[in-house]
N, C-alpha and C positions, 0 to 999 in steps of 0.2 A: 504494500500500500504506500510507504513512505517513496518507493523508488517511482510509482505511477504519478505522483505527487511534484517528484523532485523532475520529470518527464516534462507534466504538461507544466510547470512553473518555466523550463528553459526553453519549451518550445515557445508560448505565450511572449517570453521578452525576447526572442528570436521575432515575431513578428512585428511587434510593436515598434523597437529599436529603430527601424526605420524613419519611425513616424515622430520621435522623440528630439532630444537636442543634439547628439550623436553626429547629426549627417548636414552640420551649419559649415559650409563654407569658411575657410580663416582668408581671408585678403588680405592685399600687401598694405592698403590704402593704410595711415596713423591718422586718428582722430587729432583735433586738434582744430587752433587755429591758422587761417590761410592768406596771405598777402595776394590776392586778384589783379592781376596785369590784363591791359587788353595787348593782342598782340598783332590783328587787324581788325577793326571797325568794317559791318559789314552792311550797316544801313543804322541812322542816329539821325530819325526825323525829326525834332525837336531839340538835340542839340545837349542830351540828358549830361555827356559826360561833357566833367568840368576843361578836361586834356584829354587829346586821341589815347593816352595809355590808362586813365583814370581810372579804374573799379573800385567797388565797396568790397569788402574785406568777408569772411567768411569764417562762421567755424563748424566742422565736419565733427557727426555726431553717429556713428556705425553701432549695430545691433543684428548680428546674424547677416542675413540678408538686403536690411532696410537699413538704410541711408536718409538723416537728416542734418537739416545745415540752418544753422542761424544768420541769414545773410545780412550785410548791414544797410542796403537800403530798406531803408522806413523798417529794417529789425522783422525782416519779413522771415517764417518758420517754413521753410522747404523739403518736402518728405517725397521718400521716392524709395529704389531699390537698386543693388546691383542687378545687369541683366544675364542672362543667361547666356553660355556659347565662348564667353571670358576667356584665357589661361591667364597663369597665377601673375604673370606680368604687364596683363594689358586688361585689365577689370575695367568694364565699362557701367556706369550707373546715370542713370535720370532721376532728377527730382525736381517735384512742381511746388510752388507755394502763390497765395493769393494776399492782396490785404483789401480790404472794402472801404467804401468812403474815405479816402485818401486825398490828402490836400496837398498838388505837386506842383511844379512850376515847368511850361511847358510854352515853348514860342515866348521867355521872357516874360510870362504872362500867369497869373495864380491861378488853379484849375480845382477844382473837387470830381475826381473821377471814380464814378461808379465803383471800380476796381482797376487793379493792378496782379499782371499775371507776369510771374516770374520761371524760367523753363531752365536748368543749368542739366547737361549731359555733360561728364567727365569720362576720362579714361586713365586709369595709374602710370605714371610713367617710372616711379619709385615710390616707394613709400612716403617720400614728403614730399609729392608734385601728381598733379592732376592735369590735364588737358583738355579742352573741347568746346562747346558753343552756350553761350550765355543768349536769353532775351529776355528783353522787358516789355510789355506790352500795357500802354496807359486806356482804358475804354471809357473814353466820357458820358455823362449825361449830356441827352440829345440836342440840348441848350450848348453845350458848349463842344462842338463837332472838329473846332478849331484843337482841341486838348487832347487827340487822339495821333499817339504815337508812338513808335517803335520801335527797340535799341537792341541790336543785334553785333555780339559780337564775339570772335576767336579769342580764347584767354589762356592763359598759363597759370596757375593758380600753385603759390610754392609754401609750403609751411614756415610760420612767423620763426623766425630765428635759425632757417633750415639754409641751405645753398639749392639752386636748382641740381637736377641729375645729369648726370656727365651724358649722359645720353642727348640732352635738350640741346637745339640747337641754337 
């Protein structure tokens, strides 16, 4: 009886196991804080950034799979995930975040935009560097059609106190 016992017990976490913490991906990517470089500006209809290199700054926030990032414009909360197909040196992740009724300045001009939709795809290039396509996206209230605008742009993103990867060009 104890041995039919001790059977289905190791058969039972034989299948479960899978389903558990077990099978979480480890990444190269270090949480932390990120210094945001643009590195080409690929559409800035309003004129968001302060200089062509300008970005807001970032901190990467990892848990298994999911991927969150405190970004500093307007402190917006961006959540997302590594994707699938990766190797352990080229980890690719998307994360989205919004902020609602948002008060921005756009064509020189003070704007209250509906929302603000933020899109950041990286890829590891080492452990304290990321790469890929940043956008911001401002959607005004109908009234103000003028405050609708776009910031798209290639970024290098290197952890605060880190050097870029000998890799980076």
């Amino acid at each position: 009886m104890a041995a039919i016992r001790l059977f289905r017990s190791l058969l039972l976490s034989a299948l479960f196991l899978p389903l558990g913490g077990g099978c979480t991906r480890a990444y190269l990517q270090n949480e932390g804080p990120y210094d945001f470089k643009a590195v080409e500006v690929l559409r800035d209809d309003c004129g968001l950034l302060a200089s062509p290199e300008a970005l807001w700054d970032g901190e990467l926030f990892i848990s298994g799979d999911v991927v969150r990032m405190r970004y500093g414009l307007m402190d917006a909360l961006l959540v997302g995930r590594f994707l699938d197909g990766g190797s352990e040196s080229d980890d690719a992740f998307s994360i989205d975040g919004t902020v609602t009724n948002a008060s921005v300045t756009a064509h020189g001009a003070e704007c209250i935009v509906d929302q603000v939709t933020l899109h950041v795809e990286g890829t590891t290039q080492c452990a304290t560097e990321f790469k890929g396509v940043l956008s911001v996206r401002y959607e005004p209230r109908a009234s103000q059609a003028a405050c609708a605008c776009q910031l798209w742009v290639q970024y290098q993103a290197v952890q605060q106190n880190a050097r870029p990867c000998a890799t980076s060009p």
